[in-house]
MARLO-500670 format. One record per residue (C-alpha): residue number from 0; residue in three letters; y, z, x. Coordinates in steps of 0.25 Angstrom, whole numbers, plus 5000, padded with zeros to 4 digits. Each point is the difference from the previous one (the first is absolute). Example, Ala and Ser with C-alpha at 12.3 -4.5 7.8 and 13.67 -1.06 7.14 Angstrom:
% residues 2
0,ALA,4982,5031,5049
1,SER,5014,4998,5006
This chain:
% residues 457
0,UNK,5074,4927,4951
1,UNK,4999,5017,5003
2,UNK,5005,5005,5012
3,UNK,4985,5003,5004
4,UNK,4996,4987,4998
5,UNK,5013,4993,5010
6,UNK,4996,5011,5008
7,UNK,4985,4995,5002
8,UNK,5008,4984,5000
9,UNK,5009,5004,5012
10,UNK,4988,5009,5007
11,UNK,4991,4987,5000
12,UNK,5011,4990,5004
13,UNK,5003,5006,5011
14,UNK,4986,5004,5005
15,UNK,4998,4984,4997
16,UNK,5012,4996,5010
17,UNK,4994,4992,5013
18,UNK,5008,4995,5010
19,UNK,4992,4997,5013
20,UNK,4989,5008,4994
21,UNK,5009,5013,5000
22,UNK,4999,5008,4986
23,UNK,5011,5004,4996
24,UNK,5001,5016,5004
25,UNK,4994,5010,4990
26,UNK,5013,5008,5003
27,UNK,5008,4990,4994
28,UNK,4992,4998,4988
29,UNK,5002,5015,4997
30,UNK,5014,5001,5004
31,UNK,5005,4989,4989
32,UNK,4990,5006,4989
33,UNK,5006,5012,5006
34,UNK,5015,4996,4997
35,UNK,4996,4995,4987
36,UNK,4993,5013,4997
37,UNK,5013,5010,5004
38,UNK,5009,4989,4992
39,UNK,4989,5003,4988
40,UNK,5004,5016,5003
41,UNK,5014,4999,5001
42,UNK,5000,4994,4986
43,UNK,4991,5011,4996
44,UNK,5008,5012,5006
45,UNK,5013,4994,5005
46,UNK,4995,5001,5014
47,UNK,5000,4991,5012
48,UNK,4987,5005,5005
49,UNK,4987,5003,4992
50,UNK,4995,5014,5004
51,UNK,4992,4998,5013
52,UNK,4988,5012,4999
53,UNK,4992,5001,4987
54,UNK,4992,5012,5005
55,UNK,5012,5008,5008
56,UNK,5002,5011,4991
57,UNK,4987,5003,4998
58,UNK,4999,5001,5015
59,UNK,5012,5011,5002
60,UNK,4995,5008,4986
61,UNK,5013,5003,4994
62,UNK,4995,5006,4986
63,UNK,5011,5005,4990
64,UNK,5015,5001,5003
65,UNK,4999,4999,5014
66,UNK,4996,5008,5012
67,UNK,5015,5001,5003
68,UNK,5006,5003,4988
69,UNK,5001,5016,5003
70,UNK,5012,4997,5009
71,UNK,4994,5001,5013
72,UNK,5007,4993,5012
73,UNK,4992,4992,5009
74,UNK,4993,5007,5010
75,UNK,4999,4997,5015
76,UNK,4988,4990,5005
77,UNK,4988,5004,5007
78,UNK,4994,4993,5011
79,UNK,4985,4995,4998
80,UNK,4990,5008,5009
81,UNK,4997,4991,5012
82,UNK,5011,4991,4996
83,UNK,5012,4995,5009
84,UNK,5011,4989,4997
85,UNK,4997,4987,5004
86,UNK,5001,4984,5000
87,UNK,4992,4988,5001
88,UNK,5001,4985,4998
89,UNK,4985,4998,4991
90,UNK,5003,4983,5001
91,UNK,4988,4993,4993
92,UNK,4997,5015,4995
93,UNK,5011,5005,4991
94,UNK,5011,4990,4997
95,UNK,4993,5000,4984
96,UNK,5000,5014,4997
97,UNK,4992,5014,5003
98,UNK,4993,5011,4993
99,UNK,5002,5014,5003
100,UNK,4986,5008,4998
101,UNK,4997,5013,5006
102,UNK,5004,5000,5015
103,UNK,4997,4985,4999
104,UNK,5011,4988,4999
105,UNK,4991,4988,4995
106,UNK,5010,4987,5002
107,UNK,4995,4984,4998
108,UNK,5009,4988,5008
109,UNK,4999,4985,5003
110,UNK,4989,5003,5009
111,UNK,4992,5010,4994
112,UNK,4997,5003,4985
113,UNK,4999,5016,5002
114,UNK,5003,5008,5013
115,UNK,4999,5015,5001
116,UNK,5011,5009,5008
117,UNK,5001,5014,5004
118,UNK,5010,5006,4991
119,UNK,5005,5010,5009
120,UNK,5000,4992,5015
121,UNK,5001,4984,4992
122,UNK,4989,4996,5009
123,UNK,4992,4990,4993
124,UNK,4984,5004,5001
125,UNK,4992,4987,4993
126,UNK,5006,4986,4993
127,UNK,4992,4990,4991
128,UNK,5004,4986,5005
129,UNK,5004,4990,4988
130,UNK,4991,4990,4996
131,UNK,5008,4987,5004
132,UNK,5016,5000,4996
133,UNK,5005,5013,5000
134,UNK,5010,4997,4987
135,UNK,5002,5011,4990
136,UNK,5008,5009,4994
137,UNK,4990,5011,4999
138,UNK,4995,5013,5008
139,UNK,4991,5010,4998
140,UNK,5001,5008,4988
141,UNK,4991,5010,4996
142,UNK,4991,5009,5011
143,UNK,4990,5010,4994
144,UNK,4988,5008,5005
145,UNK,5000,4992,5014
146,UNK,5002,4987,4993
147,UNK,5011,4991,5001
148,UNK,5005,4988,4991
149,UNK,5006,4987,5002
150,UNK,5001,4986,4999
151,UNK,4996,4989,5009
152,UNK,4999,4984,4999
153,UNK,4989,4994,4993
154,UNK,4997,4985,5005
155,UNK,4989,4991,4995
156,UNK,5000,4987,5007
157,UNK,5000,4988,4991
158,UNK,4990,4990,5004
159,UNK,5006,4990,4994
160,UNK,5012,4998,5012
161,UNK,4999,5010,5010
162,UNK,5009,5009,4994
163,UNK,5000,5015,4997
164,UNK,5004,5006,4985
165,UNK,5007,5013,5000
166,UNK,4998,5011,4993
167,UNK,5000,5016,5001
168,UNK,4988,5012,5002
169,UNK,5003,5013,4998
170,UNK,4994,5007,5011
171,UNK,4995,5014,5004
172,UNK,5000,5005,5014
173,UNK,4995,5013,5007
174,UNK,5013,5009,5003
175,UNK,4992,5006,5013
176,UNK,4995,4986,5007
177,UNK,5007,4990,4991
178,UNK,4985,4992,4997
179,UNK,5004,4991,4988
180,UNK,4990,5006,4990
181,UNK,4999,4990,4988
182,UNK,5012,4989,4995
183,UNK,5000,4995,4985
184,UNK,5005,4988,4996
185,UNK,5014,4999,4991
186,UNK,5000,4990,4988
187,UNK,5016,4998,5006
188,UNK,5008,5002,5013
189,UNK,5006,5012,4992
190,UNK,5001,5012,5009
191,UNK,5011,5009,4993
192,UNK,5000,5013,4999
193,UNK,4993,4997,4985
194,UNK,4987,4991,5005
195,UNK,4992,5013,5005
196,UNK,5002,5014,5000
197,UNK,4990,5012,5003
198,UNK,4996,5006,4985
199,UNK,4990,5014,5000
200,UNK,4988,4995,5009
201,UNK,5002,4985,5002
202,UNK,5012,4989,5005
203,UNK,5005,4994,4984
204,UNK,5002,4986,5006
205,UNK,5006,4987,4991
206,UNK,4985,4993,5002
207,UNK,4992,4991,4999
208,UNK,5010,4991,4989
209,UNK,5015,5001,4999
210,UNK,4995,5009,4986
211,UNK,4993,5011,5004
212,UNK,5000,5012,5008
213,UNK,4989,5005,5006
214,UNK,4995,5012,5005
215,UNK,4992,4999,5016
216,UNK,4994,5009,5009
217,UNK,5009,5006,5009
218,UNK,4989,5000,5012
219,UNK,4993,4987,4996
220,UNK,5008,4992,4991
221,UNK,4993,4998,4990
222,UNK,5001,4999,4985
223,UNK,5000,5015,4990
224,UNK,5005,4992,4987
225,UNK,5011,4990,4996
226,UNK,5009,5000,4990
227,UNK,5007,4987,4995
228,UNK,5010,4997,4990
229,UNK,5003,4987,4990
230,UNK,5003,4986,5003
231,UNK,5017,5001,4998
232,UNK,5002,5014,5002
233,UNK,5008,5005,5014
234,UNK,4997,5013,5005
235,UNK,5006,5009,5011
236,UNK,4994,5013,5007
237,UNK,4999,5013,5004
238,UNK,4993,5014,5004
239,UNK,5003,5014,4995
240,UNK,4993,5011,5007
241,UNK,4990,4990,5003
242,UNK,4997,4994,4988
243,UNK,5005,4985,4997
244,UNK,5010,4994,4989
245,UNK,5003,4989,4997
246,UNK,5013,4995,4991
247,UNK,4996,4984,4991
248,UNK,5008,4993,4992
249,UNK,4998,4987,4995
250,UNK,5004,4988,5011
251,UNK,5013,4997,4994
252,UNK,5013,5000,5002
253,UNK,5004,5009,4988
254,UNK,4986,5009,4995
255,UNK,5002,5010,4990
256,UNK,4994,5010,5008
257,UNK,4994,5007,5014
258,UNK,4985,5008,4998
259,UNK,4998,5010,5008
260,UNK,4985,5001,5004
261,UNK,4993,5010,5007
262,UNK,4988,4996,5009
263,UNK,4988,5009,5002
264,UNK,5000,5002,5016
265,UNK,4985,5002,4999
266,UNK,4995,4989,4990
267,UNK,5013,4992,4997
268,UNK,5001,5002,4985
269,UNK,5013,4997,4993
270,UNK,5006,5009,4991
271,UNK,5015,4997,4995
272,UNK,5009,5012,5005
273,UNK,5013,4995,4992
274,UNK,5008,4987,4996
275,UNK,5014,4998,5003
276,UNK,5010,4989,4994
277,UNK,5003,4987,5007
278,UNK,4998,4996,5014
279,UNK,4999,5012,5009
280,UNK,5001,4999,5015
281,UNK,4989,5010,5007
282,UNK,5009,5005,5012
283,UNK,4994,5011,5006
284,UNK,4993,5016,4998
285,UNK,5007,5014,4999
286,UNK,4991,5011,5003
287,UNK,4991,4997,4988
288,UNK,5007,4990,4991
289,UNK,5002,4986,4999
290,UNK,5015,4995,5002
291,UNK,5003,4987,4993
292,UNK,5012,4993,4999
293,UNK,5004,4992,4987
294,UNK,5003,4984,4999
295,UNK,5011,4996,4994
296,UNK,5007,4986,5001
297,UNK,5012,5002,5011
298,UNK,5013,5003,4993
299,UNK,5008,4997,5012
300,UNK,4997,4992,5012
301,UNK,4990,5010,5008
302,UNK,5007,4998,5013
303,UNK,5013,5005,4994
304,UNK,5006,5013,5005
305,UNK,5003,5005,4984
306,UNK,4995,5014,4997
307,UNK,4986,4996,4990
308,UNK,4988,5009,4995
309,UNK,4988,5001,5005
310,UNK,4987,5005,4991
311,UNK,4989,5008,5005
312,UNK,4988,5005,4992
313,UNK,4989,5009,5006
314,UNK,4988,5002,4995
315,UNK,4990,5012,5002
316,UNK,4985,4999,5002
317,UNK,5000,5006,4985
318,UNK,5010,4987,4995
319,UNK,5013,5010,4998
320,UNK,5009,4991,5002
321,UNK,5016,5003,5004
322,UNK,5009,4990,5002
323,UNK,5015,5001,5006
324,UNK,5011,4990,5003
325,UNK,5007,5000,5014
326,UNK,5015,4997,5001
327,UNK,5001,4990,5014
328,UNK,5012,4999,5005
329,UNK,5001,4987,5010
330,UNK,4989,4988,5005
331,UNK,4989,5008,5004
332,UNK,4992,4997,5014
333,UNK,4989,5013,5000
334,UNK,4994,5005,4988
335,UNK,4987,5009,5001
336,UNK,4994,5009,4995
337,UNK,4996,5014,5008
338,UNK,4993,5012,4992
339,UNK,5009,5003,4988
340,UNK,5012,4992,5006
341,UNK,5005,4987,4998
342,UNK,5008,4997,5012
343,UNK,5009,4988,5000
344,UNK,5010,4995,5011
345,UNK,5009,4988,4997
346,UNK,5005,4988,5010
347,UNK,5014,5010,5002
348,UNK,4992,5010,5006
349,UNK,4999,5010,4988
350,UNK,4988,5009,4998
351,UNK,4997,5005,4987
352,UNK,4988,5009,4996
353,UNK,4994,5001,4984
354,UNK,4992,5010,4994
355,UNK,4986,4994,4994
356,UNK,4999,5013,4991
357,UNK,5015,5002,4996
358,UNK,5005,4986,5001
359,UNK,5011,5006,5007
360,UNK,5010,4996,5010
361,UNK,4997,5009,5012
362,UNK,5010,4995,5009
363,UNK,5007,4988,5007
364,UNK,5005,5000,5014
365,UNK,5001,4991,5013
366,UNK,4988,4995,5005
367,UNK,5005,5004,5014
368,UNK,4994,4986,5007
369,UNK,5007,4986,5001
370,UNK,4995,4991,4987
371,UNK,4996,4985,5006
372,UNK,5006,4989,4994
373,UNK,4984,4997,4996
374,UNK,5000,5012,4992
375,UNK,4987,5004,5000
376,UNK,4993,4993,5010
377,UNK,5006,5006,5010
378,UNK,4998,5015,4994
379,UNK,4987,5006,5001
380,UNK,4995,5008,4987
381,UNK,5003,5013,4999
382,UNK,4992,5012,5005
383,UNK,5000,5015,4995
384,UNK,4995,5013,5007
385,UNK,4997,5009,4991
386,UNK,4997,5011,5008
387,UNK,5013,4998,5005
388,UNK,5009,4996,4987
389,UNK,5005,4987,5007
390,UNK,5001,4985,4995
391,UNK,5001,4992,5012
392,UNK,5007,4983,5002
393,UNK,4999,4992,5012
394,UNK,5008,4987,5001
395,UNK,4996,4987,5009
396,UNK,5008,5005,5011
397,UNK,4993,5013,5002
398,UNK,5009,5009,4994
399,UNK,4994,5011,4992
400,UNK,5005,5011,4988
401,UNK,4995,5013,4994
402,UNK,5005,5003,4988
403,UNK,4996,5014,4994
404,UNK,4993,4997,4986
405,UNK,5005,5010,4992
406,UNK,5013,4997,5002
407,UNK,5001,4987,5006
408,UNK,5009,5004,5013
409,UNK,4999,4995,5013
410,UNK,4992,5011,5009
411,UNK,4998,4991,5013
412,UNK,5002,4986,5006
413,UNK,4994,4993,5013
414,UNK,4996,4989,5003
415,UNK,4986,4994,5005
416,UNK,5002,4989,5008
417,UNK,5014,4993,5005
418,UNK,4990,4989,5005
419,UNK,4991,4997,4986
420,UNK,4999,4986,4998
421,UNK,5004,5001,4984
422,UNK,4991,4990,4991
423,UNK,4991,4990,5004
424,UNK,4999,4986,4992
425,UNK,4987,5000,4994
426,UNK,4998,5013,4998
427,UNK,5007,5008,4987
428,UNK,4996,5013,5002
429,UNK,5004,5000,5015
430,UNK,5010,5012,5001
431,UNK,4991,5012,4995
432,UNK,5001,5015,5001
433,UNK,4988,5010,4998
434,UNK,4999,5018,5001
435,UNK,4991,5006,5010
436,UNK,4998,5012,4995
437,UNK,5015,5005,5004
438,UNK,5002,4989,5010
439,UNK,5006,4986,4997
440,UNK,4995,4988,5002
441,UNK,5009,4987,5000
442,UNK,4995,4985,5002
443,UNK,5010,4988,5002
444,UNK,4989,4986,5002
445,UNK,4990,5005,5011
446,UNK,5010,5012,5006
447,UNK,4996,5015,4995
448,UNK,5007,5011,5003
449,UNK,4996,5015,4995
450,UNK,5009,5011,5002
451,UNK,5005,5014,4994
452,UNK,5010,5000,4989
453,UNK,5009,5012,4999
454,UNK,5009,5007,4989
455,UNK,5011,5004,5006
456,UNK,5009,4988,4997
């Protein structure tokens, strides 16, 4: 049986789970599919941690070499205008993640499926309450032209004993007044950062079957054009300057190769942009390339500390292809990718940043913030300013770390929060750090903290 289809076998288990007419929580169901799914990576790319954003680079817009590369040294941050530092508990509101959009915070907790907060004060301004049991791993994740995304519950009751099946709508809510404007139904209780995604002029969202994606109306929902693949093919996602990819291979355990396809954004036609040998693990966007990581069978044990390579492919809209191995030194806990940078820290606290475009090693230095014995559970994903030249860490424990990216030294410490809660049971993303503008914005479970970094060390 293929890891997609053990996958779908421990989803629907775990969702069939009654005790005392309680299902068991959708968070857990992603949270083991989620364990299985970083094992899958770390035999990929010898990594602990599968990279957590597929989009992030094309958010910042690193293109090229870097916009660091000149030698620069990071510059001093600005405060946002009309922003002040400051601190709330979000409980029911926050504790399963937020979105920074604009001057807008939009968070989703145990109590409601999307809230929207102030950015610069932290007061929250609307909520959208959860439809029944407020379980989930899942927050908003995509805002655009006073629209925002999200997911909610979907129960239909089941006449047969009283009892409510679950499932999962992606949702769209007004960003001024937090009206709910239309839900879709999933085919799956999948909401990863790969089941929908904002394409040029619609939501690309894994609907109506687990095989097709289709393209909706971003004000009304409703169906543009579909695009679905074979019976035994697997494919994963993603959006390059608004236009969607998608990365197939056959649905087993070793295929031959990995097709690149291009979809039209306006009509959904396929065309095939490039093929690449083996299994290849779509983990994330640089500026406008694809970043792929090979699949080999482990050499070693993954969890071992033994240095190994790790071997990236990116691919441009065009299909140039460029490919690099990366020496890792140690068990990693964080790997991302942000703009032209592969940035990795391992469980003993070492950071380590990689050039896309070279394949180089930029540099490797401390972290600068305590590693948790859970490794990267308790560390949030990292964040870069670009405006600034900075990649910053955050721990469970509130401590936090700027290290220049150009030359990877510590240019300022400080510390959110002595009080933050660390990690929640039942919620994997639960310590999280986001940029506003200049300005930070930490999240430990429901606390949330934003204050101004500085570079003076």
């Amino acid at each position: 049986m293929t890891t997609e289809r053990v996958e779908e076998k421990v989803r629907e288990t775990l969702h069939a789970v009654a005790l005392d007419q309680v299902r068991a929580p959708g968070d857990l169901v992603e949270k083991v599919v989620r364990r299985r799914s970083r094992r899958r990576f770390s035999q990929v790319a010898g990594a602990a941690v599968a990279v957590a954003a597929i989009t992030v680079g094309a958010l910042f817009g690193f293109e090229g070499a870097g916009a660091t590369d000149d030698g620069r040294s990071a510059r001093p941050a600005t405060s946002p205008e009309g922003w002040k530092p400051w601190q709330t508990n979000a409980s029911g509101a926050g504790e399963r993640g937020c979105l920074v959009d604009g001057s807008a915070l939009y968070c989703s907790g145990s109590r409601f499926d999307a809230a929207k907060f102030d950015a610069n004060t932290g007061e929250r301004l609307w909520a959208v309450k959860v439809k029944r049991e407020g379980d989930g791993i899942d927050h908003p994740f995509a805002a655009r032209d006073g629209v925002v995304y999200a997911y909610r519950n979907h129960t239909t009751k089941n006449d047969a004993n009283g009892d409510y099946r679950g499932g999962t709508d992606l949702m769209a809510v007004d960003a001024d007044n937090g009206d709910v404007l239309w839900t879709v139904e999933m085919p799956q209780d999948d909401r990863t950062d790969q089941a929908a995604m904002l394409i040029d002029g619609a939501v690309l969202a894994n609907t109506p079957t687990l095989r097709t994606m289709s393209a909706l109306d971003p004000r009304t929902g409703k169906e543009k054009w579909r695009h679905t693949w074979d019976k035994g093919v697997a494919c994963q996602r993603a959006v390059l300057s608004g236009v969607p990819y998608l990365a197939c291979a056959p649905d087993v355990e070793k295929p031959d190769g990995t097709d690149i396809l291009r979809l039209d954004p306006r009509t959904g036609d396929a065309r095939k942009v490039a093929t690449l040998s083996g299994m290849q693990q779509l983990v994330g966007t640089s500026g406008n390339r694809l970043v792929l990581a090979e699949q080999k069978e482990p050499a070693a044990d993954p969890s071992s500390s033994k240095p190994r390579d790790m071997r990236l492919t990116t691919i441009t809209a065009s299909g140039k292809q460029t490919s690099h191995s990366y020496r890792v030194e140690g068990q990693l806990a964080i790997s991302d990718i942000l703009g032209d940078r592969l940035i990795t820290v391992t469980g003993q606290g070492e950071a380590s940043a990689y050039s896309l475009t070279t394949g180089k090693t930029l540099w490797t230095r401390p972290v600068g913030i305590k590693m948790p014995d859970e490794g990267a559970m308790g560390v949030a994903s990292p964040v870069v300013s670009l405006a600034q030249g900075v990649v910053y860490f955050l721990n469970e424990a509130g401590d936090l770390s700027g290290l220049d990216l150009s030359t990877g030294d510590q240019v300022w410490r400080g510390q959110a929060n002595h009080d933050m809660p660390g990690p929640q049971i039942g919620f994997a993303d639960s310590t999280q750090l986001l940029l506003y503008k200049d300005a930070l914005v930490a999240r430990s479970g429901s606390e949330i903290v934003s204050l101004l970094p500085g570079t003076d060390g």
